[in-house]
C-alpha positions in Angstrom: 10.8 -10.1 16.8 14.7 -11.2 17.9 14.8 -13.1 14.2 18.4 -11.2 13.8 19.9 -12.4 16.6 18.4 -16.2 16.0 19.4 -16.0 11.8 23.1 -15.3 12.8 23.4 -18.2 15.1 21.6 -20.7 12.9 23.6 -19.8 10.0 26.9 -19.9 12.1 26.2 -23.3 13.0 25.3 -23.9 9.5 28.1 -23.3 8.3 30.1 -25.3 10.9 27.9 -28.2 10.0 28.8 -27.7 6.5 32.6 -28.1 7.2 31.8 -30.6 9.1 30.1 -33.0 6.4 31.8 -31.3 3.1 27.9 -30.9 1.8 24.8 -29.1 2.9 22.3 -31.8 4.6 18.9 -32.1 3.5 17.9 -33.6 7.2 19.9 -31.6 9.7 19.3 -33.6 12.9 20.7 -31.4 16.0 20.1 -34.6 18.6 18.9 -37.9 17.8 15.7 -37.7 18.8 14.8 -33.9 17.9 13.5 -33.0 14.4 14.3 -29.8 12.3 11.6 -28.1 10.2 13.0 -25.5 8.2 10.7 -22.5 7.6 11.4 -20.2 5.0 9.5 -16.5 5.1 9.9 -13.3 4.0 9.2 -10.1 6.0 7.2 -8.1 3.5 4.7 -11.8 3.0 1.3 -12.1 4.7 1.2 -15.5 4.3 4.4 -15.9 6.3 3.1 -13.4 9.3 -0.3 -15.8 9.7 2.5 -18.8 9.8 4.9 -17.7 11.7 2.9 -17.4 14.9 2.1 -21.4 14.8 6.2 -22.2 14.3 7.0 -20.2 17.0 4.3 -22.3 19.1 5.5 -25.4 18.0 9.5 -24.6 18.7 8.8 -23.1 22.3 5.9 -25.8 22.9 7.7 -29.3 21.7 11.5 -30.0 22.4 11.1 -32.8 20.1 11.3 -30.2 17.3 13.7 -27.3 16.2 12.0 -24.9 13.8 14.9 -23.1 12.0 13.4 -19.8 10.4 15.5 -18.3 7.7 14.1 -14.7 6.2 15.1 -15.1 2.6 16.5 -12.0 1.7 18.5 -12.1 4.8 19.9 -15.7 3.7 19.7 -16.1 0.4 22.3 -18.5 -0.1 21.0 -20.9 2.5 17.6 -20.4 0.4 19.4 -21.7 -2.7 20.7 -24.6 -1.2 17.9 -25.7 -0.1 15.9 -25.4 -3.5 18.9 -26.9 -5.2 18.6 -29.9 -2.6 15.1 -30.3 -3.5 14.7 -29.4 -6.7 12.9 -26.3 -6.6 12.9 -23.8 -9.1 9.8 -21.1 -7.6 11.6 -18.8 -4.9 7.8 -18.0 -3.7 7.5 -18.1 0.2 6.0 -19.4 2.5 8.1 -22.4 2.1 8.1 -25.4 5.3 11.0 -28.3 4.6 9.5 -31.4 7.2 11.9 -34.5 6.3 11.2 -34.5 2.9 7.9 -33.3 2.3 8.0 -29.5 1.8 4.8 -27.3 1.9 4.3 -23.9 -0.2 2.0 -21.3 0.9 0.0 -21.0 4.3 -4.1 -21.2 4.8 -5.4 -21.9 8.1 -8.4 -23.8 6.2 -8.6 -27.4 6.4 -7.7 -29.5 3.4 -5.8 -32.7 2.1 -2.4 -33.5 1.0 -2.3 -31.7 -2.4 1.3 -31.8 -4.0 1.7 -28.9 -6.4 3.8 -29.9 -9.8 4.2 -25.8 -10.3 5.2 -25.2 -7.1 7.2 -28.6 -6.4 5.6 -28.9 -3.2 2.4 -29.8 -1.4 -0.4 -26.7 -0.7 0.4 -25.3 2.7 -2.9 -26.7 4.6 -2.1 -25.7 8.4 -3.5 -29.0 9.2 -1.1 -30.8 6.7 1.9 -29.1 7.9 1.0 -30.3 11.7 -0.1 -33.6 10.8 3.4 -34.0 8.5 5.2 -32.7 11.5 3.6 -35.0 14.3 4.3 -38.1 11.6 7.8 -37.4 11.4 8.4 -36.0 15.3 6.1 -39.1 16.5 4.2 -36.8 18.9 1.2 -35.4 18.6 0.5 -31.1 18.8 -2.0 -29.8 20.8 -2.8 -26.3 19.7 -4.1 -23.5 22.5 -7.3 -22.2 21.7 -7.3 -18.9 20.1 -7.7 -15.9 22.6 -9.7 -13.6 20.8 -9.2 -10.8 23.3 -6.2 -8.3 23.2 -6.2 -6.1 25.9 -6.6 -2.5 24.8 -5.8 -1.5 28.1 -2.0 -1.6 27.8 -2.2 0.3 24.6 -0.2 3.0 24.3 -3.3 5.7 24.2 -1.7 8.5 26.2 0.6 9.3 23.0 -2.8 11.2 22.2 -2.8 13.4 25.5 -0.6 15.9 23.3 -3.0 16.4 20.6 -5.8 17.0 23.4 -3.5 19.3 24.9 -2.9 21.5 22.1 -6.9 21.4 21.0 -7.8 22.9 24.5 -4.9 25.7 23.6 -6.5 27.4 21.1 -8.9 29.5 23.4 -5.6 30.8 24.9 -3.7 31.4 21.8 -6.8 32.7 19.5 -5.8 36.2 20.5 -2.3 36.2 18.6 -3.9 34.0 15.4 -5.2 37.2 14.2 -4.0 36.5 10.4 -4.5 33.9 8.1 -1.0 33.0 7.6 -0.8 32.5 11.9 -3.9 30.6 11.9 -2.2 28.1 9.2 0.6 27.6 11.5 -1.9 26.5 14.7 -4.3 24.4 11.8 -0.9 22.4 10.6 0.7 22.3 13.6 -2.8 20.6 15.1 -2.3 18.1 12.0 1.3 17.7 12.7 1.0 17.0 15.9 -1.7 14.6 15.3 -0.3 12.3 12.6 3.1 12.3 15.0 1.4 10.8 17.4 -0.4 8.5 15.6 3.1 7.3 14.7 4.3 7.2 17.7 1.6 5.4 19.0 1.8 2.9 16.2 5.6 2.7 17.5 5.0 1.9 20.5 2.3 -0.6 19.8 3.6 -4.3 19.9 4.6 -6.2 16.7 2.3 -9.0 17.1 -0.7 -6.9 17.7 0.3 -4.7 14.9 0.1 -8.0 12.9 -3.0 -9.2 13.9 -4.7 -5.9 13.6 -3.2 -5.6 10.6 -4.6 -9.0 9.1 -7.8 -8.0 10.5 -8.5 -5.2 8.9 -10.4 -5.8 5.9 -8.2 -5.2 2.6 -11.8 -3.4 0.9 -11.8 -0.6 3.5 -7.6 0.5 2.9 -7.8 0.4 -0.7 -11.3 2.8 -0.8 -9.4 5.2 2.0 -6.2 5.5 0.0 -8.3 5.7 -3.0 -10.7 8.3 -1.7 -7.7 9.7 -0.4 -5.9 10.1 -3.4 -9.2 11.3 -5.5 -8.9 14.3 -3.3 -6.0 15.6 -5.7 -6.0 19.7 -6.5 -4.1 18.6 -9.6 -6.8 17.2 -10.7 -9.6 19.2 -9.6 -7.7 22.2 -11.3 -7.6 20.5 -14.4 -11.5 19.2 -14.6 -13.1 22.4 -13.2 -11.3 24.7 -15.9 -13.1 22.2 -18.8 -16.4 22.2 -17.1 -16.1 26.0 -16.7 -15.4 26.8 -20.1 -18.0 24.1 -21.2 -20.7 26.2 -19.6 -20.3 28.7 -22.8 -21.8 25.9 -24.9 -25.0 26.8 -22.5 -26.1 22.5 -22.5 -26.1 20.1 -20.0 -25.9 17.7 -22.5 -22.5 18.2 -24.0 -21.1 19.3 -20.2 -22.4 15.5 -19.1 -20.9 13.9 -22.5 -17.3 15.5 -22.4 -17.2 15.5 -18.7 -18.0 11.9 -18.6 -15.7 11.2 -21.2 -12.9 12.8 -19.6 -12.7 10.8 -16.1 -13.3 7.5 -17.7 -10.0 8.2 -20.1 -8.8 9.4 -16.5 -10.0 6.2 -14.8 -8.4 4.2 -17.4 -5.1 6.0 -17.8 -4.6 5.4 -13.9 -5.7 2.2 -13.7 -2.6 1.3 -16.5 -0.6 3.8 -15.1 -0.9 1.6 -11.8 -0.8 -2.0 -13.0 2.8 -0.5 -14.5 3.8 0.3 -11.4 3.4 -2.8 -9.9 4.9 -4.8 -12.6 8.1 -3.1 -11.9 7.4 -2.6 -8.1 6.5 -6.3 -7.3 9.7 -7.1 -8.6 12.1 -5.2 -6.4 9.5 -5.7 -3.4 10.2 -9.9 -4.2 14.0 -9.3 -4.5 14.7 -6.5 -2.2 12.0 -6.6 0.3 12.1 -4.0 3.4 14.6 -2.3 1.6 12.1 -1.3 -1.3 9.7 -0.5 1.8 12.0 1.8 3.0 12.7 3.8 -0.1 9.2 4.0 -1.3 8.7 5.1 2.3 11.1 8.3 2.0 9.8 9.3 -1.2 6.6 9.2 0.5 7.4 10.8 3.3 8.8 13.5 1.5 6.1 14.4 -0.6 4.6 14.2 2.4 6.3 17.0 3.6 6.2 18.9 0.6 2.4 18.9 0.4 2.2 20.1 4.1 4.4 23.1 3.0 2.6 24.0 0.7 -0.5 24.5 2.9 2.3 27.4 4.7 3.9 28.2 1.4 1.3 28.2 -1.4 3.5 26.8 -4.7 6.5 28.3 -3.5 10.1 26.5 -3.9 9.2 22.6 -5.0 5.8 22.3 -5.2 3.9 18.6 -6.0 1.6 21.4 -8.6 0.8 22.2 -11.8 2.8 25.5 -13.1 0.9 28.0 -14.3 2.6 27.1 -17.7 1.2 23.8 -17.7 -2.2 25.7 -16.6 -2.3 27.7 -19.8 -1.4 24.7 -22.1 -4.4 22.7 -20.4 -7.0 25.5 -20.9 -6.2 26.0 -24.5 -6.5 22.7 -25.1 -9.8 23.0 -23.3 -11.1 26.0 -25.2 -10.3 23.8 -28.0 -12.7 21.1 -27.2 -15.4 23.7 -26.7 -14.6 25.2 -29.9 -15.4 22.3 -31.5 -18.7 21.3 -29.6 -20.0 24.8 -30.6 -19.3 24.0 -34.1 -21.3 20.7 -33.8 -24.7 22.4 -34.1 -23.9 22.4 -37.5 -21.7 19.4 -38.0 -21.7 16.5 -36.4 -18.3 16.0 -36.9 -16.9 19.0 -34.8 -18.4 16.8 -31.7 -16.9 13.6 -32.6 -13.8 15.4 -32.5 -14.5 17.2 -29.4 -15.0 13.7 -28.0 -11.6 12.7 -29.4 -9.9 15.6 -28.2 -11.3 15.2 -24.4 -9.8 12.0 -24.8 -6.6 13.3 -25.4 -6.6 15.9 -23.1 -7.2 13.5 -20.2 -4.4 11.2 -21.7 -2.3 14.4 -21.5 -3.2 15.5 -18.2 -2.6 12.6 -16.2 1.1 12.4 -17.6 1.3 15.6 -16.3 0.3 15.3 -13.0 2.3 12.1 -12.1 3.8 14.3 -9.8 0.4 14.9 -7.6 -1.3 11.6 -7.9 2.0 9.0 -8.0 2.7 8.7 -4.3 -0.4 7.5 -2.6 -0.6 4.6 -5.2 2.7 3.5 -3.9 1.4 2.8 -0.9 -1.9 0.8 -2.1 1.0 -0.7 -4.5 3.5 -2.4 -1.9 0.1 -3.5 0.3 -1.6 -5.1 -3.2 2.1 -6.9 -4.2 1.9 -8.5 -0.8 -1.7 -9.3 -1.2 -1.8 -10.7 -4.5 1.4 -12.5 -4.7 2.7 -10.2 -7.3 -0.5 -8.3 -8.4 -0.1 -9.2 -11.7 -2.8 -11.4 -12.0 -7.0 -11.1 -11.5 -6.2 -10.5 -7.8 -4.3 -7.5 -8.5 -6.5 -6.5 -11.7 -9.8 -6.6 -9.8 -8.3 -4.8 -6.8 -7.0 -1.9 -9.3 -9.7 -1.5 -11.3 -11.7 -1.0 -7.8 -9.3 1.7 -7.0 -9.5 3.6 -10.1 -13.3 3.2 -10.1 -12.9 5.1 -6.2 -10.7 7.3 -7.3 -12.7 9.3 -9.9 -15.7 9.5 -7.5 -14.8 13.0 -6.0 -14.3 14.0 -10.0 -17.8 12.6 -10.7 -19.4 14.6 -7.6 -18.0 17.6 -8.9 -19.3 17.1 -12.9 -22.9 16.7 -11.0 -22.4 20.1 -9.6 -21.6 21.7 -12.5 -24.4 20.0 -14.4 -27.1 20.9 -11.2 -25.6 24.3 -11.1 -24.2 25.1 -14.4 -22.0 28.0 -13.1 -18.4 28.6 -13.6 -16.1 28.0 -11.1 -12.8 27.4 -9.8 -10.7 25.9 -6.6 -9.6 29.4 -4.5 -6.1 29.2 -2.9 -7.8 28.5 0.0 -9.3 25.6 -0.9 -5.7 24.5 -2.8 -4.0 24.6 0.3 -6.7 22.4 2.9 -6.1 20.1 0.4 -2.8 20.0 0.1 -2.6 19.8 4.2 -4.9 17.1 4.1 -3.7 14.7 1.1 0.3 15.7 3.0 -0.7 14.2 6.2 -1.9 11.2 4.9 1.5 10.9 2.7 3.4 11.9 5.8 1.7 8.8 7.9 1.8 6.1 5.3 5.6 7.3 4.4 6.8 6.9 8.0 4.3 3.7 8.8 6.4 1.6 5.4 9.7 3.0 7.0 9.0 2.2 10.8 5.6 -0.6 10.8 5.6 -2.1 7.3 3.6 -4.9 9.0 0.8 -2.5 9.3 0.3 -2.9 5.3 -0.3 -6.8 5.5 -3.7 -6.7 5.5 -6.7 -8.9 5.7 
């Protein structure tokens, strides 16, 4: 957005301003008639993004004001001194200095002057922030009506041409995919090629429309894909199918429905915590470090990324995102166990109390196994929700989590109903193993480079 090059210069003259009067202003006046609004963002806020567009209006639109923009992990001295000079103690952003009102938060709803005792400052109404602005500036703002249409037709939609390409190939190269392992290479090179240019399309796509398609999009619909997404885990498929297929030995429905039951909700639960912990930590960095945090989450991403796509080449060889076949063994006695005991319930009721108990265990067990497999699509729905919720650790960020946990048992729950419908043992083939491992990879691979390259993309709604 050419903030970089703006930052630099305002600070410089800062600074020189500073010399100048031995103390930091709380009214920097440029030219007599010209009023400064300071306006305080951070890159990883979407409250700031749905701002930012207006200040950039007013600036370019009214030469009786100067709206100095200051990203505060860019400048966070110059952030200090100003809460210092007015007293405030909550670093939260948006935050707009006009004279000597200042305005926390952004909502283009309409509203009146509110002042905030928390916050130190008066709720970020757009129409309060114009209406302080036109008081202090003597002039009155005009806003342009908003153009709802965006061309599509300078999108960058030929990045695609490749993919379309290499689909009408495959009559031509069907020959020479005679075995399994060549046809991997065309399926994941067809994938690879596909989420590439998805990135590259979302490159090449301009920040603002990124932002507005980005605050569009509803925040409902990303957290049941990455949810969905992530229920699509062989890890723990692997682990629920051996306990339904040992439980058909018990030869009832009944007890297959209990236990199974039993063991997606402790699952549902233990993710849901295992989540809410990761934001607690996460929202941290993300408020102190910003892009910097998006970045790093976005390698390790990206990497597992990676790994999971080899895997679809490379079944479980070199580092695998897995279970070992150690880990396997461990899980199914623990599962015979469980079955033990509801066998032993016929004639006391206490053998299935403690088969309840030890489901309960086992899926405690389980998912602290398989952090590996299911803790890097939660990262992603973790720096969107911080964003979202201010934090997330609050009813925002509860209710939005417990949604996602609810999602992401669903694929577990569609296959206990088809064990209880069919009541056959079964298990996930290799084959199987490694579409999904192609398919969860891809979406790892797309998110990872999307919070490296486009984090705006994960401000939404």
């Amino acid at each position: 957005m050419g903030f970089d090059r703006v930052v630099k210069f305002l600070l410089s003259c800062l600074l020189f301003l500073g010399l100048l009067f031995a103390a930091f202003p709380s009214q920097a006046v440029a030219e007599e008639n010209t009023l400064e609004v300071y306006f305080f963002y951070s890159a990883t806020c979407p409250h700031c993004m749905k701002q930012e567009p207006l200040m950039e209006y007013i600036d370019e639109t009214y030469e009786e004001i100067d709206v100095i923009s200051y990203e505060v992990t860019q400048n966070p001295q110059v952030w200090d001194n100003f809460r210092e000079e007015y007293g405030i103690s909550n670093a939260a952003v948006p935050r707009t200095f006009i004279g000597e009102m200042s305005f926390i938060g952004y909502t283009e709803q309409e509203g009146d002057l509110e002042y905030n005792p928390v916050y130190n400052g008066y709720s970020g109404y757009r129409n309060q922030i114009i209406q302080a602005i036109e008081n202090q500036a003597g002039i009155d703002i005009v806003l342009p009506e908003e153009a709802e249409e965006n061309s599509s037709s300078g999108l960058p939609w030929y990045v695609f041409s490749l993919s379309g390409i290499y689909l009408v190939s495959y009559p031509f190269v069907r020959p020479h995919l005679k075995s399994s392992q060549k046809q991997r290479y065309w399926i994941g090179g067809f994938f690879a090629v596909l989420i590439l240019s998805l990135f590259w399309f979302v490159t090449l796509v301009p920040d603002a429309l990124i932002q507005q398609f980005a605050r569009q999009l509803p925040f409902p619909l990303f957290v049941s894909i990455v949810a969905l997404a992530d229920g699509f885990n062989p890890c723990a498929f692997t682990v629920l199918i051996i306990l339904l297929s040992l439980l058909t030995y018990t030869k009832s429905r009944r007890d297959m429905t209990i236990v199974g039951t039993t063991f997606i909700t402790t699952s549902a639960v233990m993710y849901f915590i295992f989540i809410m912990l990761m934001v607690s930590v996460g929202s941290v960095f993300i408020e102190q470090y910003g892009n910097i945090v998006l970045v790093v989450l976005g390698i390790l991403v990206t990497a597992a990324g990676i790994i999971n796509i080899k895997d679809y080449f490379f079944f479980k060889k070199n580092i695998s995102l897995t279970l070992s076949n150690k880990q396997q063994v461990a899980i199914t006695k623990r599962a015979s166990s469980i079955v033990r005991n509801l066998q032993h319930s016929t004639r006391d009721r206490r053998f299935f109390a403690t088969a309840i108990g030890g489901t309960v265990v086992l899926a405690a067990f389980v998912n602290l196994v398989e952090l590996g497999c299911t803790a890097i699509l939660p990262t992603v729905y973790m720096a969107s929700l911080v964003q979202r919720c201010q934090g997330g650790i609050n009813l925002c960020g509860i209710s939005w989590t417990a949604l996602y946990a609810a999602i992401y048992v669903v694929p577990l729950f569609a296959i206990l109903f088809n064990f209880i419908y069919s009541f056959k043992s079964a298990r996930i083939t290799e084959k199987q193993g490694r579409v999904l491992k192609l398919v969860g990879g891809s979406f790892m691979l797309f998110f990872g480079l999307v919070m490296i390259a486009k984090p705006q993309l994960l401000m939404l709604g």
